[in-house]
N, C-alpha and C positions, 0 to 999 in steps of 0.2 A: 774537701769540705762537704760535707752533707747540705743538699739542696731539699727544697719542701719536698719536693717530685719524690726523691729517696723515702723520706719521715713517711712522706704519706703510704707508699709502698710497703715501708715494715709495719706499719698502724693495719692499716687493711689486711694484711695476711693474718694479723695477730687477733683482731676483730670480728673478723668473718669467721673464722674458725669458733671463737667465745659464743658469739651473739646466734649465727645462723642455724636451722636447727639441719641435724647432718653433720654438723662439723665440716662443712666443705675446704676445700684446698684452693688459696688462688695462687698460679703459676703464671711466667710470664709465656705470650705466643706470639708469632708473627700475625699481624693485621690483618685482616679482611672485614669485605663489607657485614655490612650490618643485616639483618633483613627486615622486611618490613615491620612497621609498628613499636623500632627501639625508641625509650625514654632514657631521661637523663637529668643530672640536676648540675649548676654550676655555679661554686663556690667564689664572692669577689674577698678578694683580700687586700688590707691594709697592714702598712706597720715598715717595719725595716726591706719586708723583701712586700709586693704587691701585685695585683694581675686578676688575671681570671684562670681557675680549675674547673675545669670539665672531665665529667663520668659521663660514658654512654653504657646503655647496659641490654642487652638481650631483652626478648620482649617475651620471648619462652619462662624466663624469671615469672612472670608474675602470674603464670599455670601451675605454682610450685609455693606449699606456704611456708615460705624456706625464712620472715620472719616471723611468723606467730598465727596459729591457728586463727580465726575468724577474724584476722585483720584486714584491713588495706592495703595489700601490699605495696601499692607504689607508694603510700607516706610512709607505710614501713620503711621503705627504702630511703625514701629523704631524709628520715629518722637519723635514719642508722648514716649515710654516710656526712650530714651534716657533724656526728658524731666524730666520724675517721676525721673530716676535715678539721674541727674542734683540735683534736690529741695530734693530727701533726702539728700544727702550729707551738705545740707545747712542744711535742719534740722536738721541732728544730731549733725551739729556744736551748733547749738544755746539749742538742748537739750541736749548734753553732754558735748558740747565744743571738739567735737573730730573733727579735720580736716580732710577731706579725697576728690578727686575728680574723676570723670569718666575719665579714660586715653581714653577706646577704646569702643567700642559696635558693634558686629559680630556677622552679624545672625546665629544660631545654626537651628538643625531637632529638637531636644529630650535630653532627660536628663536620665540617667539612674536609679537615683535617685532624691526626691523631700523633700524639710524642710518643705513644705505648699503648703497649695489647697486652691483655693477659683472661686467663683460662681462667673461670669458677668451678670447680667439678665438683659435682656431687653423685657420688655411687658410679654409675658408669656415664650420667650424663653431663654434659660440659655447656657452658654458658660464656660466651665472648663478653667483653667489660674491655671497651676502650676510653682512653686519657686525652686528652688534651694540657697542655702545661704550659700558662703562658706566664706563669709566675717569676720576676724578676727580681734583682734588685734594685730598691727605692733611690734613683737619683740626687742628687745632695743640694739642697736647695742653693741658688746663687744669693749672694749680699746684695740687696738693692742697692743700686747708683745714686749718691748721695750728692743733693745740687751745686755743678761746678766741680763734679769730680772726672777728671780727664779721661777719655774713654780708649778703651782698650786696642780701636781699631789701629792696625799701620799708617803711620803717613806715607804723603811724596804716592808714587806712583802707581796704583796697586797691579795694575797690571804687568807688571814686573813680577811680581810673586806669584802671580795667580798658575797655576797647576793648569798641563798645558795634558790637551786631551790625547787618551794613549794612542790612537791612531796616527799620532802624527809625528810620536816618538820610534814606531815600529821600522823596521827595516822595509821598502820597498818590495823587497822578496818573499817577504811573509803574506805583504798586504793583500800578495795574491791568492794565497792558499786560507784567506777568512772564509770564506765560503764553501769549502772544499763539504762537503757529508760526513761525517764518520759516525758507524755505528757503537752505538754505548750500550753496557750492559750493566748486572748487578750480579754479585757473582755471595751469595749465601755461605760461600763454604766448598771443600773439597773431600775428595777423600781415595785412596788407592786402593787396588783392590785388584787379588787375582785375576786372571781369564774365569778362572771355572765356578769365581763365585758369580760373575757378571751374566755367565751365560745360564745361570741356575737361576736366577732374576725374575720373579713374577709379578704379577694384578696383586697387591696388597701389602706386597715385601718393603721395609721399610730400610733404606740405605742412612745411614748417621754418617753427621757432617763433622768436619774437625774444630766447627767454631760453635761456641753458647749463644742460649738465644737471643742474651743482652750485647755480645760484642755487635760493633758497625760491620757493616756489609762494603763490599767493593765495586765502586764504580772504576770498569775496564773500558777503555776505549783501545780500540786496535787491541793489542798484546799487553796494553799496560796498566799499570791501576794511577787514575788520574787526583783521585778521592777517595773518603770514605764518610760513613754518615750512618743515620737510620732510618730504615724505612715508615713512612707515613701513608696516609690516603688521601688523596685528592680526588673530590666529585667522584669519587665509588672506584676510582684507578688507584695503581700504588704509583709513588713519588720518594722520591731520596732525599731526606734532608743533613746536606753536608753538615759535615762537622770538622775535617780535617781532608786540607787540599797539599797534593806532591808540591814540591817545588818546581821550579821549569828545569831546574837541571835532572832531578829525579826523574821527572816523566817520562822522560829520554831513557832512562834504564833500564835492565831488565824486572819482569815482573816480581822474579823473586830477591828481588836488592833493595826494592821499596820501602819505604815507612821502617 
């Protein structure tokens, strides 16, 4: 099912190309930091799905009158993506049927964290535009308790039921190995490749991975893949936000038996 996140993504490539002048292309990239001096505006939303949307946007943008001769460029900007935000909500009513609308939109510096990265190119130069997506869906209101109406909680004992902390269900033998170190990684992607293409290899050569820009990335521990996720930024570092974790018996297998 199409989430805002998506609507908004096809809104913007279809938009920025209409409105910008250039016709620029926005593609999706891997994250990096921002440099100094980026802006941003961030969308609150109500309705069926709700949250905060966040645009951060290169700050080389507004050296470029890429909305409209002798404008403003940064309300240009807010213009224009209060806009995108506007028409996803419309999308995703007509592709989920979720209703939702733009309450407010106030410019931000930064984000501390990002859901997605993607490329603005125009002519040969390129402009970073990072997301933030904390857009949900709207929780289902509860029925007020009506007086004298019997409450939900268990009788008798509750300590009885109460969920007993995982440390104390572990085997003794593991207990020992919690502490143990091991090194994790994030693994982008693969790819094979003759000797004599590896050793013809230089300063600018550009090696292609076997995976797209939008599939999850692999967190390996030892030899294994423990997860998988997307990458994000935290405090100007990258960070992996899981989205799908091995089983305990998977973990244990080989790399290539995984997921």
């Amino acid at each position: 099912m199409k989430t805002y996140l998506d609507c908004w993504i096809d809104v913007a490539t279809a938009l920025f190309a209409q409105a910008l002048a250039g016709e620029p292309e926005l593609a999706e990239s891997l994250p990096r930091p921002m440099p100094s001096g980026s802006f941003g505006f961030a969308a609150t939303l109500s309705g069926d799905v709700r949250g905060r949307f966040s645009v951060i946007l290169d700050a080389a943008l507004l050296e470029l009158p890429l909305v409209g001769e002798g404008v403003d460029q940064r309300a240009g900007w807010a213009e224009l993506l209060r806009e995108v935000a506007d028409a996803a909500s419309g999308e995703l009513l007509a592709k989920a049927g979720s209703k939702c609308r733009v309450e407010s939109l106030e410019q931000i510096a930064t984000e501390s964290k990002v859901s997605r990265a993607f490329q603005l190119k125009c002519g040969e130069r390129g402009f970073a535009i990072l997301v933030r997506d904390e857009v949900h869906a709207a929780e289902p209101a509860q029925p007020p308790v009506q007086p004298g109406q019997a409450s939900a909680a268990p009788r008798g004992n509750s300590a009885a039921t109460a969920p007993q902390p995982a440390s104390s269900v572990l085997n003794p033998g593991i207990e020992l190995l919690l502490d143990v170190e091991l090194e994790a990684s994030l693994r982008f992607g693969c790819r094979e490749m003759p000797l004599g293409q590896l050793l013809d290899l230089g300063p600018g050569d550009v090696v292609q991975l076997d995976r797209h820009v939008a599939d999850p990335v692999d967190l390996i521990v030892g030899d294994k893949i423990v997860a998988r996720g997307e990458v994000v930024l935290v405090n100007g570092n990258f960070g992996l936000r899981v989205t799908e974790v091995a089983t305990p018996r998977k973990r244990l297998e080989s790399i290539r038996c995984l997921f």
